[in-house]
C-alpha positions in Angstrom: -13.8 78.9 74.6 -14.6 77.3 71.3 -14.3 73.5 71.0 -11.5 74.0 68.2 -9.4 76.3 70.7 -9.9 73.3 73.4 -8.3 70.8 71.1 -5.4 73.5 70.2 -4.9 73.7 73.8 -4.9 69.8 74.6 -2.4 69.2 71.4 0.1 72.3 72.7 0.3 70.8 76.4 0.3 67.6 74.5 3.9 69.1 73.2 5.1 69.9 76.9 3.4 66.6 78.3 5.9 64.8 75.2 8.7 66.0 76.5 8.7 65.0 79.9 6.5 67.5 81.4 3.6 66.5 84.1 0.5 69.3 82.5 -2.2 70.2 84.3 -5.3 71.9 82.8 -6.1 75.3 84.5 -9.3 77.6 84.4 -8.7 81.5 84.8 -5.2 80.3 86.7 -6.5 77.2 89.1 -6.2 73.7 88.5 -9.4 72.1 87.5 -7.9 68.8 88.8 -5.7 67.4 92.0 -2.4 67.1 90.5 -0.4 66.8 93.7 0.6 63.1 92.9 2.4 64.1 89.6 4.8 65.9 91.7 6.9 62.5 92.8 5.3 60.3 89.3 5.3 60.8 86.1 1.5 61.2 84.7 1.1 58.3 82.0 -0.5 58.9 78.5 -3.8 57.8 79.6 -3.8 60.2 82.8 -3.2 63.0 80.6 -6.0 61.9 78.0 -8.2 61.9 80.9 -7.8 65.2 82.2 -11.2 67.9 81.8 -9.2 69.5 79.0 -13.2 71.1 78.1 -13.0 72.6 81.3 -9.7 74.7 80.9 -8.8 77.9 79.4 -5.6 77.2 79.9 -2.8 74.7 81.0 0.1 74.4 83.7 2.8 72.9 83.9 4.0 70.6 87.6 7.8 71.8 87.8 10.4 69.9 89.9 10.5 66.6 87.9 13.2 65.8 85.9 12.5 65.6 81.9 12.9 63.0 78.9 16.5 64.7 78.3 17.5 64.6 81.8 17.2 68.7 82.8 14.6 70.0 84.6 11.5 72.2 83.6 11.3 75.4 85.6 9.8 78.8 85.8 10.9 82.4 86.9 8.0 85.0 87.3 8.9 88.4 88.5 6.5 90.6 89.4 7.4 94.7 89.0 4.4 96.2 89.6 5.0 99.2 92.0 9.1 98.6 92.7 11.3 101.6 92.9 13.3 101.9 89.8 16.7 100.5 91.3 14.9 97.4 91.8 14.0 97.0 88.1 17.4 97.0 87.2 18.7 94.6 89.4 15.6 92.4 88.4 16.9 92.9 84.5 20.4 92.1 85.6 19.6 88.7 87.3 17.3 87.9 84.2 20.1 89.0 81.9 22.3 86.3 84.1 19.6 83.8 83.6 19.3 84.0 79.6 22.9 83.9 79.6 23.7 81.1 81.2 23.5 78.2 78.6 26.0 75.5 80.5 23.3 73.8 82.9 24.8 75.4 86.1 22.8 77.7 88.5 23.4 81.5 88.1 
């Protein structure tokens, strides 16, 4: 990856790491650094400067700590490879319940 696309990278998990968000820098999906600590503490400015952002391709984000505006970060990935049709709809109706619920409760 260019050196140009490595600094794009770094400055758009800068944008997540701003809000709240503990970011991890990633190579073809793995964590190129232990990140289990940032699970129970927030990563400071200096920890996130210091991660092998020339390493990554990419950039993840440590869900289950709570944000600068109080709500959560979270991530729903559904996999439909192979599924029998009825199970595509169902999966479209629970995301259709997702995106439409805008209050802060669970669906």
């Amino acid at each position: 990856m260019p050196q140009d696309l490595k600094e794009d990278l770094k400055g758009e998990a800068g944008k997540y790491w701003l809000l709240g968000c503990n970011v991890v820098p990633v190579k073809q999906k793995k964590p190129v650094t232990e990140w289990g600590r940032w699970q129970t503490q927030r990563q400071t400015a200096e920890e996130f400067d210091a991660l092998p952002w020339t390493e990554a391709d990419g950039f993840g984000i440590v869900c289950g700590t709570r944000l600068e505006n109080g709500l959560y970060f979270c991530a729903v990935d559904l996999d439909v490879k192979n599924l029998p049709q009825g199970n595509h709809r169902k999966r479209q109706g629970s995301l259709k319940a997702l995106s439409n619920n805008t209050d802060g409760r669970d669906a």
